[in-house]
N, C-alpha and C positions, 0 to 999 in steps of 0.2 A: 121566141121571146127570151128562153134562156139564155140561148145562144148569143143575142142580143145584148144583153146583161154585162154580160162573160167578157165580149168586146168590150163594152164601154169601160169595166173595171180596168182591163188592160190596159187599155188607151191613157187611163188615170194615172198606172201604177209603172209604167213607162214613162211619163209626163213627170213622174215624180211626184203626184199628188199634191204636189205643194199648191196648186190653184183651187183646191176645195178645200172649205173650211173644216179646222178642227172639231170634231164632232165625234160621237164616240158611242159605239153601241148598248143601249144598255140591257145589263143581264150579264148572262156566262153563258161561253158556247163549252160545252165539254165533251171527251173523245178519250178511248184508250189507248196507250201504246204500251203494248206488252201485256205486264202484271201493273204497270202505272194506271192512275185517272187523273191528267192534268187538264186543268181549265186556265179559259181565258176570261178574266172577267171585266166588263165595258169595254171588249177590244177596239180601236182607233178604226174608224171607217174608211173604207178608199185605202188602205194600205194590207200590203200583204204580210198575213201572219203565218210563218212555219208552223210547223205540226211537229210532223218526225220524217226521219228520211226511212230509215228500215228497222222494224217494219214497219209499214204507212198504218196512220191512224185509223183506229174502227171506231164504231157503235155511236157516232158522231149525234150529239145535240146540240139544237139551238135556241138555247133559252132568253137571245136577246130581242131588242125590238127591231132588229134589221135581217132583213136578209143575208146567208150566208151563201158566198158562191166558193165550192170545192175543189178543190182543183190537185190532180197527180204529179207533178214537179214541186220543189219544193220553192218553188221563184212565181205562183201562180201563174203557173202555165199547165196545158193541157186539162182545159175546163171538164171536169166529172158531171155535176150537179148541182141546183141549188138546194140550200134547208129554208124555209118559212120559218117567221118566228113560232115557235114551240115544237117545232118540228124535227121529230129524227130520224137521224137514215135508216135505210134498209141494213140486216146487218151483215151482208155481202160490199155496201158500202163503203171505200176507203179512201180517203185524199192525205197529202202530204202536206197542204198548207190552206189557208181562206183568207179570201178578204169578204168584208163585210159593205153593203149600201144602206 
């Protein structure tokens, strides 16, 4: 099912997203890089948001009301995981970028 997901964002995020509407998560997903804590806050759904390239973001939360899918390339490719809303990763967890459903 994740795996599932994972596609269909792609499928969006290749298509250019421009066929789903504006919409936009609400909340803040936050994540460390480094000695940083940058967030995202109501990030744009169906579009891919970077993270960091090196080193890839840790301790990832998802404080909005959509699903976060993970992903190891910073172009949302190589699907990692998804976060639930309120849910945070494991903290061996790492992704480079997310788009949100």
């Amino acid at each position: 099912m994740k795996r599932y997901a994972a596609v269909l964002v792609i499928a969006a995020l290749i298509l250019g997203g421009v066929a789903s509407p504006a919409h936009a998560a609400k909340g803040t997903f936050s994540y460390t890089v480094g000695f940083h804590e940058p967030s995202l806050v109501n990030p744009q759904n169906y579009m891919c948001h970077k993270l960091a390239e090196t080193p890839p973001a840790r301790l990832l939360t998802n404080r909005t009301d959509a699903r976060a899918l993970i992903f190891d390339e910073s172009d949302c490719h190589t699907f990692v995981s998804a976060l639930e809303p309120g849910e945070t990763g494991s903290p061996v967890m790492t992704g480079r970028s997310v788009a949100f459903l």
